[in-house]
C-alpha positions as CSV (number, residue, x, y, z in Angstrom):
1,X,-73.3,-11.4,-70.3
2,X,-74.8,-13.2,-68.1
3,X,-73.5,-11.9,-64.7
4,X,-73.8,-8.3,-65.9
5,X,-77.5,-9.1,-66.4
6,X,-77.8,-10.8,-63.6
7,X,-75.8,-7.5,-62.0
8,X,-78.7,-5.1,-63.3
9,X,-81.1,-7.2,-61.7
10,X,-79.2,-7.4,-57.9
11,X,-79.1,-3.5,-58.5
12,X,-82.2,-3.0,-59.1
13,X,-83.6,-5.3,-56.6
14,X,-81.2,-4.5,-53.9
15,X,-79.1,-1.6,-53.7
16,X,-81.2,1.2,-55.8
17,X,-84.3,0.6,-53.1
18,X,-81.4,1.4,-50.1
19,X,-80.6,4.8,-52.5
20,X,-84.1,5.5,-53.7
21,X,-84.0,9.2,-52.2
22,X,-80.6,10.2,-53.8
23,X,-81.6,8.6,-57.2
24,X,-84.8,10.5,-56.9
25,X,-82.7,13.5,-56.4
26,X,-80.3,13.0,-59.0
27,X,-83.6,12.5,-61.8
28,X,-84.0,16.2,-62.0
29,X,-80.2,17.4,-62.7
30,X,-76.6,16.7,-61.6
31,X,-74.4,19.0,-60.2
32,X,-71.0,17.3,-60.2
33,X,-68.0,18.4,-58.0
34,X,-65.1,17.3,-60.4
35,X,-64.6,16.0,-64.2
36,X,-62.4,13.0,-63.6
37,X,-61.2,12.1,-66.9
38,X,-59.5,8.4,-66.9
39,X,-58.3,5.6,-68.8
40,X,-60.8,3.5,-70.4
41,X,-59.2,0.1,-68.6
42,X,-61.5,-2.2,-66.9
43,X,-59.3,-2.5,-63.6
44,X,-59.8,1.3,-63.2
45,X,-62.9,2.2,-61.5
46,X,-63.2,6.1,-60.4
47,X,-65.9,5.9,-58.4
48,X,-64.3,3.1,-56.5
49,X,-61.2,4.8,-56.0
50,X,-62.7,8.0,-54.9
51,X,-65.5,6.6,-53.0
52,X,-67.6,8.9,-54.5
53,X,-71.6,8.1,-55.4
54,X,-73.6,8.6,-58.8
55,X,-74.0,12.6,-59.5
56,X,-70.4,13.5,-57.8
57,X,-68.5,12.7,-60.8
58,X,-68.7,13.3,-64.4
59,X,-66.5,11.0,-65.7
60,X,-64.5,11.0,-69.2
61,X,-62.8,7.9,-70.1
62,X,-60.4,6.6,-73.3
63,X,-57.4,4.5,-73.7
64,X,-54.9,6.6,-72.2
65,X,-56.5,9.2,-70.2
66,X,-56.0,11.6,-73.1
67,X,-56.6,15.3,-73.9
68,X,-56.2,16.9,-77.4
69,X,-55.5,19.9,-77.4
70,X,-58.6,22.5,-78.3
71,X,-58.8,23.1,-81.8
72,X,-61.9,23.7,-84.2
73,X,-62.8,20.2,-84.5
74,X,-65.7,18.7,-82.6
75,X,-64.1,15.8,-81.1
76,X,-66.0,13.4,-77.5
77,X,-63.6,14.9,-75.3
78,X,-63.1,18.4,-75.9
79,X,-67.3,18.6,-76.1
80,X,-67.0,16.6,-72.8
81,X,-64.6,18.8,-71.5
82,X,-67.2,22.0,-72.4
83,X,-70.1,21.3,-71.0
84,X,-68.2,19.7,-68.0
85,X,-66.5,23.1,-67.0
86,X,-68.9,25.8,-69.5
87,X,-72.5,24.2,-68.3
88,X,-71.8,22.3,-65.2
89,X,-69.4,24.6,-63.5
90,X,-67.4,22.1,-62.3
91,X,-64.6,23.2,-59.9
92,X,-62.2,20.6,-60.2
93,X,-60.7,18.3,-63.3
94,X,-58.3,15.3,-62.6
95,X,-56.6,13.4,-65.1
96,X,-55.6,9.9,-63.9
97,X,-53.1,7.6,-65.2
98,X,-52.7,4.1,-63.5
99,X,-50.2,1.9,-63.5
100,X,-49.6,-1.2,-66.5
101,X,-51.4,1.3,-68.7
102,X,-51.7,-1.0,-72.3
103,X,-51.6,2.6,-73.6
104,X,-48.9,4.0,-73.0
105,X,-46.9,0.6,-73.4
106,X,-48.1,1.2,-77.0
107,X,-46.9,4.8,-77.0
108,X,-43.4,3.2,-76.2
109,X,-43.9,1.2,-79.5
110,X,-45.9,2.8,-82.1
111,X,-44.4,0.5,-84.3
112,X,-46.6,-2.3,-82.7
113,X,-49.7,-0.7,-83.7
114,X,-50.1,-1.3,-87.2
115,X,-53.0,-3.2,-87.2
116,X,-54.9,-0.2,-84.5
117,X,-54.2,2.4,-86.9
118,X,-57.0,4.7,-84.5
119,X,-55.6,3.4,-81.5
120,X,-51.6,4.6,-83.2
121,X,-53.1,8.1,-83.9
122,X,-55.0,8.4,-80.9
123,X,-51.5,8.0,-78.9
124,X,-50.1,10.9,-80.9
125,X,-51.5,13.0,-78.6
126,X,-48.9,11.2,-76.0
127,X,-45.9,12.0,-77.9
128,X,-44.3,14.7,-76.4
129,X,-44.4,12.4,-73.4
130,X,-42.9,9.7,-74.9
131,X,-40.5,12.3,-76.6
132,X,-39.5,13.4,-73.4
133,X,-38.8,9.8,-71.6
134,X,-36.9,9.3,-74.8
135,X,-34.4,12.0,-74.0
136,X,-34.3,11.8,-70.1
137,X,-34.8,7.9,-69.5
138,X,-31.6,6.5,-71.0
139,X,-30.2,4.2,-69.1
140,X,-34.0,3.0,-67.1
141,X,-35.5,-0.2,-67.4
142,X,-38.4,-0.5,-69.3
143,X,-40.2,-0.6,-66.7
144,X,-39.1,2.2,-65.0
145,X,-39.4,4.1,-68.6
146,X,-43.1,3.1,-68.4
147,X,-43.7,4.5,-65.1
148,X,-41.7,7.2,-66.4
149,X,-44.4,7.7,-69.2
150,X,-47.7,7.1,-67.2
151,X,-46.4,10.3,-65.0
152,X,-45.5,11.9,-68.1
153,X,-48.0,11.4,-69.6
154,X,-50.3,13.0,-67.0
155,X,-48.4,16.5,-67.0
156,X,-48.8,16.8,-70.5
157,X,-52.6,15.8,-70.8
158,X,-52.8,18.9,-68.0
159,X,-50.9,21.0,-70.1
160,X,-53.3,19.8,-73.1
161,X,-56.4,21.0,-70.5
162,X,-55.0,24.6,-70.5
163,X,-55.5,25.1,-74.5
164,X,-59.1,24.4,-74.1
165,X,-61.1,27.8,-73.8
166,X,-63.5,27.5,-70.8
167,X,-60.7,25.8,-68.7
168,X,-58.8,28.5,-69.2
169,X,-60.7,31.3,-68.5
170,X,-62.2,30.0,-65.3
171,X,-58.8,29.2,-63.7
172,X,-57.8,32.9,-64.2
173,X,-61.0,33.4,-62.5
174,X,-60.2,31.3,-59.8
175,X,-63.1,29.0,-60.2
176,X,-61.2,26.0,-61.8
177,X,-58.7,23.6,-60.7
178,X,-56.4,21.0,-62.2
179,X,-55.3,17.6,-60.8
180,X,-52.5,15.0,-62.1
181,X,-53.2,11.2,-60.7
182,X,-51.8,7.7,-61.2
183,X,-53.4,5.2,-59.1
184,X,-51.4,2.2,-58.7
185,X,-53.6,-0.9,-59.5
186,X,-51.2,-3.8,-57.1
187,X,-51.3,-1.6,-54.1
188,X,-54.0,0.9,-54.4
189,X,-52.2,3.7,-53.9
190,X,-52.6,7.3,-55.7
191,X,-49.6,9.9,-56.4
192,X,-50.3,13.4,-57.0
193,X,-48.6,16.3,-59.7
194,X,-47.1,18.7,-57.2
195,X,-46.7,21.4,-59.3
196,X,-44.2,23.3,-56.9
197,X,-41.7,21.1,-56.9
198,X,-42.2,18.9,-60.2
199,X,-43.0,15.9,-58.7
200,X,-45.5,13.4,-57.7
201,X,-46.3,13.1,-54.2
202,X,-48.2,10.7,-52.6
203,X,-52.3,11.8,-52.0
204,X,-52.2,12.4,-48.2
205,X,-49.5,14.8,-48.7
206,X,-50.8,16.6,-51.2
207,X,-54.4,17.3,-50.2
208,X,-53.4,17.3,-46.1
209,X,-54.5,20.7,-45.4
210,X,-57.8,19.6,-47.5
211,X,-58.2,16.1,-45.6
212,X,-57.8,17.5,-42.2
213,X,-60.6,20.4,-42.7
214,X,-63.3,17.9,-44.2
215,X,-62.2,15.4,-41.2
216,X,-62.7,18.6,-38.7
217,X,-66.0,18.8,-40.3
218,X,-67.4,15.4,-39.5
């Protein structure tokens, strides 16, 4: 505790004086750009990654970058999810898996999880990814089954996004996007869901039309 105390003061001392006139900006409302919903592990930081600053992001995290599928019950996420996309109007929502997600290595072995018994039903909402590496991964390492799952994973939380009501609606209207990530931790490197051809490409390649026009720009 001590250096994250010590942290609040260096902030407050040092860096919020260089960003007084954005933090006074961002006092009277927040308009972000995309929902980012991530895993809740400590070596994933969005904001770092995206090099984005406070009121660009509205960020969702749990262990596994999970999305339950929209049903009656008022759960964090699908709430989150709501007033993201139905108040906020957010254009964009990106579900990020990382490599070495603890998550989804206990997705691969539910069985492990006896003494979590949230954590076990919480990764029920990964099964059909874990289903699915089941089927197609014979003969992988574990290791390649677990990268296997983190991609998996991914598509299917996407999927999940698509069952929620606002999301829906506002991609038919063309307001609304969806994004599949895994960041790799060792090498800092992001792969993106291409949904033409199935696969994950790396991020340059997906968003290089995208890149070049905000490049063109500055």
């Amino acid at each position: 505790m001590n250096k994250i105390a010590a942290g609040v003061i260096k902030f407050q001392q040092e860096e919020f004086p260089k960003r007084h006139e954005l933090f006074a900006s961002l006092a009277h409302g927040q308009s972000p750009e995309a929902l980012f919903i991530a895993c809740s592990d400590s070596r994933v930081d969005p904001n770092l990654i995206t090099q984005t600053d406070p009121g660009e992001l509205f960020i969702c995290r749990n262990a596994g970058n999970i999305v339950p599928p929209h049903t009656n019950y008022t759960g964090a996420m699908t709430a989150a999810i709501e007033f993201a996309v139905g108040a906020l109007d957010v254009g964009h929502i990106i579900v990020c898996g990382h490599s070495q997600c603890g998550a989804m290595k206990g997705a691969m072995a539910p069985d492990d999880l006896v003494g979590l018994p949230h954590v076990k039903e919480w990764l029920g909402y990964a099964r059909a990814a874990t289903q699915t590496v089941e089927e197609t991964g014979q003969g992988l390492s574990d290791q390649e089954k677990l990268d296997m799952l983190i991609r998996q994973n991914v598509v299917l939380q996407m999927v999940h996004l698509r069952t929620h009501p606002y999301v829906v609606s506002r991609i038919h209207a063309g307001k609304l996007q969806i994004h599949g990530w895994v960041y790799d931790i060792a090498g800092g490197g992001v792969i993106v869901f291409d949904e033409e051809s199935g696969e994950f490409i790396p991020v340059a390649e997906r968003y290089r039309e995208t890149i070049a026009r905000a490049t063109a720009v500055k």
